[in-house]
N, C-alpha and C positions, 0 to 999 in steps of 0.2 A: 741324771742317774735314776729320779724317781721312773721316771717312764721305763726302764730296763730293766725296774723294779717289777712294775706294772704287768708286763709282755710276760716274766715268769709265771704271776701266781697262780694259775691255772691252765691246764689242756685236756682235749676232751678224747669220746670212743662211744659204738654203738655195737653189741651183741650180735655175732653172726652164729651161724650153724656149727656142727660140729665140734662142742667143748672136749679139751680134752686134761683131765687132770693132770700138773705137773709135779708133785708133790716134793720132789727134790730141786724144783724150782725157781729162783724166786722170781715168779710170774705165772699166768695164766695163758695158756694157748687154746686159739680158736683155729682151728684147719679147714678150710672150704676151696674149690674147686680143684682144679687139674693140671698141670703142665709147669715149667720152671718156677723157680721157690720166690715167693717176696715175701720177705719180712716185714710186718707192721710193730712200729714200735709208737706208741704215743705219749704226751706228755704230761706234766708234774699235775694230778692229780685225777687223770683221765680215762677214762673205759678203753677197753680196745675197739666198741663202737663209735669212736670218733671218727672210725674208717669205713664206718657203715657203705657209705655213699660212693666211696673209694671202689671199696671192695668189690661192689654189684656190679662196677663198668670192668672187672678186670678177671674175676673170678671164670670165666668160660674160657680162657687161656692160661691162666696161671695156677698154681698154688699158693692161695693166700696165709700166712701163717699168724694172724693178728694176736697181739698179746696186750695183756692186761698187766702191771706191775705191782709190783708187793707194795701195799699200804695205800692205796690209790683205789676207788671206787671201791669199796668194801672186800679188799682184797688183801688178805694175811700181812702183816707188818714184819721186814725185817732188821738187825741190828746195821746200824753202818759200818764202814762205808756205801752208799748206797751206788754209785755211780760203777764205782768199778766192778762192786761183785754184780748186777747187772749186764754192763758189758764183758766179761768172764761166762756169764751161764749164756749168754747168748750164742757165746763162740761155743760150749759145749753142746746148745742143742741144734746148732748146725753139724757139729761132728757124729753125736750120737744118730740124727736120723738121716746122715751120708749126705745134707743137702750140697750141690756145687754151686759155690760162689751165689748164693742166693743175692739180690738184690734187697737193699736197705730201704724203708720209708720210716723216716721219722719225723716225727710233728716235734717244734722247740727241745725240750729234754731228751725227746727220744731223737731228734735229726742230729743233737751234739753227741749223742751216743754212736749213730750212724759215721759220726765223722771221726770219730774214737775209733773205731773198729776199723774206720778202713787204714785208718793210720798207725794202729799196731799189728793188724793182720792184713794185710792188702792182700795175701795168695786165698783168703777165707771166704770174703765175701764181694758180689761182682757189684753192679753200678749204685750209687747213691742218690738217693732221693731226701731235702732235709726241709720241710718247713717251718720254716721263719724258726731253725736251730741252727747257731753259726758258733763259731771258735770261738768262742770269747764274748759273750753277751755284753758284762758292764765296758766293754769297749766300743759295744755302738753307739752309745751317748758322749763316750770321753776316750778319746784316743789313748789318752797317758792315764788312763786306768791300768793296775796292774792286781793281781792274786793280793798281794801284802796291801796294797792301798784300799783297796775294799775289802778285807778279811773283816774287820771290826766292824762296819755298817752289815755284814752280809749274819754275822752272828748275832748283831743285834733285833735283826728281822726273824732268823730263826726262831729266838727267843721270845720276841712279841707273838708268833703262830704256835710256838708252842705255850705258853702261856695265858693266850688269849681263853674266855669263856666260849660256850658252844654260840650263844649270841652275840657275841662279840667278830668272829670268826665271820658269822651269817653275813651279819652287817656289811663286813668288809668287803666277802664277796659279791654281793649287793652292789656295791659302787665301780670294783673293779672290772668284773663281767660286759660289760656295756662297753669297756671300753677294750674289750677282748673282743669282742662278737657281735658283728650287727644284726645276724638273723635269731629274733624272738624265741624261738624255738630252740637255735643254739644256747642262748642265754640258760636258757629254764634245765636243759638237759645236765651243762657242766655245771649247773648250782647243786644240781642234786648229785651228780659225782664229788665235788670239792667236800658238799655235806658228808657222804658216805667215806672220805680219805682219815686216811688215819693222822692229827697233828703233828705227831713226831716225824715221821716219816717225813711229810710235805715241808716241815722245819727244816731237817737235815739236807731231804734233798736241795731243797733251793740254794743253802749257803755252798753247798757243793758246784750247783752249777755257776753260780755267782764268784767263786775261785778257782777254777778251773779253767784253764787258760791251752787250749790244743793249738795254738796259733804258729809254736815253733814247730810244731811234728804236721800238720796239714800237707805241708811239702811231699810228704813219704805216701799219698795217696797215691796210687795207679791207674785205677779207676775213676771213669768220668764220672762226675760229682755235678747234680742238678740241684737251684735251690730256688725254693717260689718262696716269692715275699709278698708281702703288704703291700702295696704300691704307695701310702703314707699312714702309716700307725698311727692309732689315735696322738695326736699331740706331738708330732716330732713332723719338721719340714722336710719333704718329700726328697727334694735334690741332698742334704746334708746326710738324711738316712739313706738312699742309694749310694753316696759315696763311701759311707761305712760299712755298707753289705759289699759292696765290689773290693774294696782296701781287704778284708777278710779273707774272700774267698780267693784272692788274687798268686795267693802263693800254691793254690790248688794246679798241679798240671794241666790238668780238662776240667773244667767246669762251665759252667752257664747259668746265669741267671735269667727266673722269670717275674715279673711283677705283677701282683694282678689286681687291677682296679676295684676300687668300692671295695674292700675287705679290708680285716681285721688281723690280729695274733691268727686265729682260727681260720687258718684260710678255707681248709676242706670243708666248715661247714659254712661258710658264707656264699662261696663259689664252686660248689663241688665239681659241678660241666668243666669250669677250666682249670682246677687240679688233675682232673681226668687226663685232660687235653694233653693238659702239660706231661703228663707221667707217658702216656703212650705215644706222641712223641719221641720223647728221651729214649726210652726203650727197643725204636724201633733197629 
């Protein structure tokens, strides 16, 4: 369970063009290029630059829509629930600017988001993109994990992140990073988003994602649902964690898995060429 622990506490994002204030939002929208909508969503404590790298192979086709979330790299804190109202303004700001069936990306917190929404709106939004975010995190270490069996460990982590000193906090991210991201540069970047996120926020969400369990409603997806992994996350064996990513996504309709070698949590910034790959692919 530590390692499931591990894989939450940070994901990342890199600034693209076109900001545009969402002030009734709770998030940040960056808009860049031209032609059908993707959604960027990223995760627990991450820029919407995580999709820097993303965005550049896709933006001459698409309309990138990359968002930043409330309380997350130095971005406005709001009250919880944090998951749901998240997935709620998302569905609003595909209605308010007419987008059709925009296609989902999301990194850990924002790919369980993705799989949220395709599973309470499936007529809303078109294909799924999720990395290394699945139905049920503390179930890929422990199959007979449930919402109640880990509620108490998941509130006791919130409360150590909310409690923790600014140096405290540092430290920790310090030791866990490394084992999030093998490229240097990755490292340095999410230290200094995790640094700018707001404690509570990052508290709340985790135990959130850590109870929340989408594994009986996955089935009500419509859409084809693509999900790129690790190929073996720090510390977990390779064959046992694929059997727990495919057990997951197995009740999905259409889906497909990709794994991709020598990376981390962070796949985008480890291996950006074959996230690329992977999404335009899927896409095609």
């Amino acid at each position: 369970m530590r390692h499931s622990v591990v894989m939450l506490l940070l994901l990342g994002t890199m600034l693209v063009p076109a900001v545009t204030a969402e002030p009734a939002m709770p998030f940040r929208a960056a808009v860049v290029g031209e032609g059908p909508a993707i959604i960027f969503i990223p995760g627990l404590n991450s820029s919407g630059a995580v999709w820097d790298a993303v965005v550049d192979g896709l933006d001459d086709r698409y309309t990138c829509h990359v968002l930043t979330l409330a309380g997350f790299a130095g971005e406005p804190s709001i009250e919880p629930p944090f998951l749901p109202t998240i997935r709620d303004a998302v569905l609003k700001y595909i209605e308010d600017r007419g987008l059709q069936q925009p296609v989902i990306v999301g990194h850990s917190l924002g790919g369980v988001l993705g799989l949220w929404l395709g599973a309470t709106a499936p007529s809303r939004v078109g294909r799924i993109v999720t990395i290394d975010g699945v139905p049920f995190l503390p179930g890929l270490t422990n199959s007979n994990a449930t919402p109640d069996s880990v509620r108490s460990m998941a509130r006791g982590m919130r409360d150590a992140i909310v409690g923790a000193s600014d140096a405290d906090r540092a430290h920790q991210t310090s030791l866990t990073l490394p084992m999030l991201v093998t490229n240097p540069a990755g490292v340095r970047i999410t230290a200094e988003w995790a640094a700018a996120s707001d404690p509570t926020t990052s508290g709340d969400a985790l135990m959130e994602i850590m109870t929340t369990d989408l594994r009986p409603q996955v089935s009500q997806i419509v859409q084809p649902v693509l999900l790129i992994a690790p190929d073996a996350p720090a510390g977990v064996a390779p064959d046992r964690i694929r059997r727990s990513y495919e057990q997951q996504f197995a009740p999905i309709p259409d889906h497909r898995i990709v794994f991709v070698p020598n990376t981390r949590h962070f796949v985008m910034l480890d291996d950006p060429a074959a996230v690329l790959t992977a999404i335009n692919a899927f896409l095609k």
